[in-house]
C-alpha positions in Angstrom: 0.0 0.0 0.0 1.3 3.3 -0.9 1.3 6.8 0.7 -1.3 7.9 -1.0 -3.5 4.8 -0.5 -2.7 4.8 3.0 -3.9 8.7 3.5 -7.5 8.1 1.0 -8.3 5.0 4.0 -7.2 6.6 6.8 -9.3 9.9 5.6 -12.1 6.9 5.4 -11.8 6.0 8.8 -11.6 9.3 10.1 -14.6 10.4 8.6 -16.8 7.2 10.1 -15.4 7.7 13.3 -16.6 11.3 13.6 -20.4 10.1 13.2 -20.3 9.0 16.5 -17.4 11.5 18.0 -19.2 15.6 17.1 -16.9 18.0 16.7 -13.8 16.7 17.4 -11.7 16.1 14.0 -7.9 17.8 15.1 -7.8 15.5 18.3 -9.2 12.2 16.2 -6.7 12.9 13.5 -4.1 13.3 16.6 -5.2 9.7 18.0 -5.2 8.2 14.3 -1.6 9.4 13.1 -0.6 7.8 17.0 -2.1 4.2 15.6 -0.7 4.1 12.2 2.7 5.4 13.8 2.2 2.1 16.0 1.7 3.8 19.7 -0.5 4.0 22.1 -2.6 6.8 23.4 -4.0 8.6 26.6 -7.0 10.4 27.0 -7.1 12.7 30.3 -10.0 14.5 29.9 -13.4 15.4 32.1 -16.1 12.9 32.2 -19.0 12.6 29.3 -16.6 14.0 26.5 -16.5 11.0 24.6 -13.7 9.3 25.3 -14.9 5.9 25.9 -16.9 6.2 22.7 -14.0 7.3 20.4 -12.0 4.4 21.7 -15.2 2.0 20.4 -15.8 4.0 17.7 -12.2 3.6 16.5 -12.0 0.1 17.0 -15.3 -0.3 14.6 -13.8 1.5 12.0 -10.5 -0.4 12.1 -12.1 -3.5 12.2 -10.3 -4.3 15.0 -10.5 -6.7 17.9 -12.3 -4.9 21.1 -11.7 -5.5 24.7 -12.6 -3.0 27.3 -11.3 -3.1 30.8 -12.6 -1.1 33.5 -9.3 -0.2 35.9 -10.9 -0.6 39.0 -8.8 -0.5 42.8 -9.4 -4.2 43.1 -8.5 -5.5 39.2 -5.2 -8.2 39.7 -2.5 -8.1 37.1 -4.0 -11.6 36.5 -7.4 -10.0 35.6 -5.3 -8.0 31.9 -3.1 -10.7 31.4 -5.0 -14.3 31.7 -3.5 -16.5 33.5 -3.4 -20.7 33.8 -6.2 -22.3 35.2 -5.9 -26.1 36.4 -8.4 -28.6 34.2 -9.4 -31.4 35.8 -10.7 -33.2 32.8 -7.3 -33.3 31.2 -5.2 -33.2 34.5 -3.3 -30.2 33.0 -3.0 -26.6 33.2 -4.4 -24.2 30.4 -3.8 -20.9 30.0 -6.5 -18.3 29.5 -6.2 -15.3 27.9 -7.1 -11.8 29.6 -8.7 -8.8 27.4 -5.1 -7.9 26.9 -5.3 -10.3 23.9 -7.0 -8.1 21.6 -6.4 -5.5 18.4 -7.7 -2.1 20.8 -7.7 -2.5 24.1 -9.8 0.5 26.2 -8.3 0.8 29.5 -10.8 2.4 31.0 -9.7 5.5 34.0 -6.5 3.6 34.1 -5.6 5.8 37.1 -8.0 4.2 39.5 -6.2 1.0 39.4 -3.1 0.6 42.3 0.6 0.5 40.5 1.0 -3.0 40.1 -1.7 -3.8 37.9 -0.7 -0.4 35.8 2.6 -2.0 35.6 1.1 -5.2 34.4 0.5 -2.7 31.0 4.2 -1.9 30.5 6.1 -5.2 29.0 2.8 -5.4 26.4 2.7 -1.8 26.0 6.7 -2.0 25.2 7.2 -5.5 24.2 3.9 -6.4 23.0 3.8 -9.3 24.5 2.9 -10.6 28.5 5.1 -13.4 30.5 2.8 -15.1 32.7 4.8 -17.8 35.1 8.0 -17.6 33.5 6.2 -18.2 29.9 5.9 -15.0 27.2 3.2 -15.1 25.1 2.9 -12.7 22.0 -0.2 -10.3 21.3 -2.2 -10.2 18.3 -0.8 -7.1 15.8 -1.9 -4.6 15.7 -2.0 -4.1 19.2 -2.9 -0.7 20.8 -3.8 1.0 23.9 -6.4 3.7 24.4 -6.2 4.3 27.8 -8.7 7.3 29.6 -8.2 9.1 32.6 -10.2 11.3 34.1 -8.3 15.0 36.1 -11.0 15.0 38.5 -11.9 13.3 41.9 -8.4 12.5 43.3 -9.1 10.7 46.1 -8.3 6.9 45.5 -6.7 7.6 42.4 -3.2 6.6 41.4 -1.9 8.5 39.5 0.3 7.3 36.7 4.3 7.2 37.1 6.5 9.0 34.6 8.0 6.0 33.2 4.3 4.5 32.0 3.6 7.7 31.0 6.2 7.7 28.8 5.4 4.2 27.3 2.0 6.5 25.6 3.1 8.1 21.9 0.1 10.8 22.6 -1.7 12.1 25.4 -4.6 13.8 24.0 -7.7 16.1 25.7 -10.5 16.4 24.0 -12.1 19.7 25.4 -15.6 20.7 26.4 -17.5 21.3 22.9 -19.1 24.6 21.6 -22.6 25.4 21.8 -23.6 24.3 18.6 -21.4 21.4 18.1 -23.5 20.2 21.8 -26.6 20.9 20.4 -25.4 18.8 16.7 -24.8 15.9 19.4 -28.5 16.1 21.0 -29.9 16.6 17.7 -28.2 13.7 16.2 -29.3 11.7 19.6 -32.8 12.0 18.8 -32.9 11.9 15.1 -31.3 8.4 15.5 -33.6 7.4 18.3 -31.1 4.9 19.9 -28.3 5.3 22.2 -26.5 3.4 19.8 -24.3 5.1 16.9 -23.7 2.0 14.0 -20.2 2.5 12.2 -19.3 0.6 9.4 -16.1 -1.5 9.3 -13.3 0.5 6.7 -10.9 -2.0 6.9 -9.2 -4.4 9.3 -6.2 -5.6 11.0 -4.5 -6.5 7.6 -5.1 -3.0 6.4 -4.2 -1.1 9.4 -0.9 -3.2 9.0 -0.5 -2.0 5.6 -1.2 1.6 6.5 1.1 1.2 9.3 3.9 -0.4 6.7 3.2 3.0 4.8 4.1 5.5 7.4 7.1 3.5 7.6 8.2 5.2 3.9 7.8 8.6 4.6 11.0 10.4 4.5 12.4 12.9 7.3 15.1 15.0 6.2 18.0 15.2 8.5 17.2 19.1 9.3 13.5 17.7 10.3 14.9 15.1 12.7 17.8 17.6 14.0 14.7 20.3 14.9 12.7 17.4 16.8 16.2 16.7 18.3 16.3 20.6 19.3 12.8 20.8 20.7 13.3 18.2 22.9 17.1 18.9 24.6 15.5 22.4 24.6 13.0 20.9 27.2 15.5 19.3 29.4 17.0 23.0 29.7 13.9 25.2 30.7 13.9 26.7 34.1 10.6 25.5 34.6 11.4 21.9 34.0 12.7 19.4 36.6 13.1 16.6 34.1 12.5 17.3 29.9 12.0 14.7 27.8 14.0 11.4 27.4 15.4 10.4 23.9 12.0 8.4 23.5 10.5 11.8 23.3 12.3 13.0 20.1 11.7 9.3 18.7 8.1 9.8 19.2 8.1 13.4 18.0 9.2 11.7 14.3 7.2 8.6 14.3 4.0 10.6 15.4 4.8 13.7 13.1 5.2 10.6 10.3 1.9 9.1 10.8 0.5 12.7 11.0 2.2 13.7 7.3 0.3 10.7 5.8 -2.9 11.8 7.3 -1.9 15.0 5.1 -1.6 12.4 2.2 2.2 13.9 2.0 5.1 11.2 1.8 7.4 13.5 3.4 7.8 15.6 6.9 7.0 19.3 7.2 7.9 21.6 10.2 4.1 21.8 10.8 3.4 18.4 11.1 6.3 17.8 14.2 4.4 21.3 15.7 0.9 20.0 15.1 2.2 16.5 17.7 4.7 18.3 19.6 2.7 19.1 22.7 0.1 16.0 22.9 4.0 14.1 21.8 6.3 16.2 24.8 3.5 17.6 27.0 3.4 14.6 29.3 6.8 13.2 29.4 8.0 17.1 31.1 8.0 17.1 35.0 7.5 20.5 36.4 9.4 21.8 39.1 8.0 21.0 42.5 8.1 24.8 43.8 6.1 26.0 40.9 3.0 23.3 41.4 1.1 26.1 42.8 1.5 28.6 39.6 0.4 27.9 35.7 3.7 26.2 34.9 2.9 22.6 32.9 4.6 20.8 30.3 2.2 22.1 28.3 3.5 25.9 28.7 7.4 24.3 28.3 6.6 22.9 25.3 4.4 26.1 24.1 7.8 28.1 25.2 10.5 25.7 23.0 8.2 26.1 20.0 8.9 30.0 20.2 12.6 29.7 20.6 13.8 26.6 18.6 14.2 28.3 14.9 12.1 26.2 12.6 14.1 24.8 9.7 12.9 25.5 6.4 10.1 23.8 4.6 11.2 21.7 1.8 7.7 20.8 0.7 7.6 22.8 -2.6 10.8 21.5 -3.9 9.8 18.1 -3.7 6.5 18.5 -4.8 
């Protein structure tokens, strides 16, 4: 599958996806360019903004394999992974899979479950695969996380450490919609009249692989990687930040600015496509400094800050085109 191929389904699946998600088509594209560029993807956002049904709605479209797990303070590690079970018939153990054995998993307010079942996420987040008593087993591909979290209600929360956080290519927010895009959700509620919103299947885990396979040819000139390089030591250097962002951070910058380029139906990386992923890419992996907790310093504004002072390198768009 080509580049251009690649961008005409994506643009497909994009389109069926915002049926059922109103309003919403920069941060869906953000969450698409994340899967074909093979990560995974947070969603911190306020409750009732959809981001349960974008993760379903996604999954439709992709025709991929759906398991939902709801991160709860009593889930075991066991509970994501599967685990062997003795059977007596046969006098043997079998193993059974958890709902980590799927094309989309939707971990569900993943910061309501305690640390060791969030750790349970990072060898198949990483590795994609889970070892269960000293056996690994491989996931399906595609595999992918969409994982929600909700910035409200604190108490008997845990919240996530930096090195899972890390292990996410995006963390997106979707916002509180405007007026009329609310009202285009109520109206579209009871003109349907069923809770239900019916997507049809694009394509499927063969063609996500192939879309995937196509990011893979889109060419970053060396003054594109060296200014995703800048952005992020440029983070590691700002007096607000404790910690910037690792060298997994500039790696994601590319692959996610990649992905992003195709959803442009360009075989090639612009400066505006690393800037269109830099803060959903950066934001989250940036640990502000303890003393300024209390004041409007984020990642968010560190990353907002090296986009000002990093020069952009030219765009070399035109030429090639």
């Amino acid at each position: 599958m080509g580049v251009g191929e690649a961008a005409e389904l994506a643009g497909r699946v994009l389109a069926e996806v915002e049926k059922a998600v109103v309003g919403k088509h920069d941060k869906l594209a953000l969450v698409l360019a994340a899967v074909l560029a093979k990560g995974h993807v947070l969603l911190e956002d306020f409750p009732g903004l959809g981001k349960t049904l974008a993760a379903r709605s996604f999954a439709q479209a992709l025709g991929l394999d759906f398991a939902r797990a709801q991160f709860t303070p009593d889930l075991l590690p066991a509970d994501l992974t599967g685990s062997f079970i003795y059977d007596q018939r046969e006098g043997r153990f079998d193993f059974r899979r958890g709902p980590l054995f799927t094309g989309l998993l939707l971990a569900d307010e993943i910061n309501r479950t305690p640390p060791k079942t969030q750790a349970a996420l990072l060898e198949a987040m990483q590795e994609r695969q889970v070892t269960i008593e000293g056996e690994t087993f491989a996931l399906p591909a595609p595999f992918h996380v969409l994982a929600t979290a909700n910035p409200v209600e604190y108490e008997g929360t845990y919240p996530l450490p930096e090195a899972q956080l890390d292990r996410f290519l995006l963390r997106v927010s979707f916002g509180y919609p405007g007026a009329e895009q609310e009202y285009d959700v109520v109206a579209r509620r009871l003109a349907r009249r069923r809770e239900e919103v019916e997507l049809e299947r694009v394509t499927d885990a063969a063609g996500v692989l192939a879309m995937q396979a196509a990011v893979e040819e889109v060419e970053v000139d060396e003054s594109i990687g060296r200014y995703c390089v800048d952005l992020v030591t440029a983070t590691r250097a700002h007096p607000d930040a404790l910690t910037g962002a690792s060298p997994r951070g500039s790696l994601g910058l590319v692959l996610a600015a990649r992905g992003f380029a195709v959803l442009r139906g360009r075989d090639f990386v612009i400066p505006e496509d690393v800037k269109a992923v830099a803060r959903p890419v950066l934001a989250h992996r940036i640990t502000v400094r303890p003393e300024l907790w209390m004041t409007s310093a984020s990642g968010q504004r560190v990353v907002d800050s090296v986009l000002s002072d990093v020069p952009t390198p030219p765009t070399l768009g035109g030429r090639r085109s």
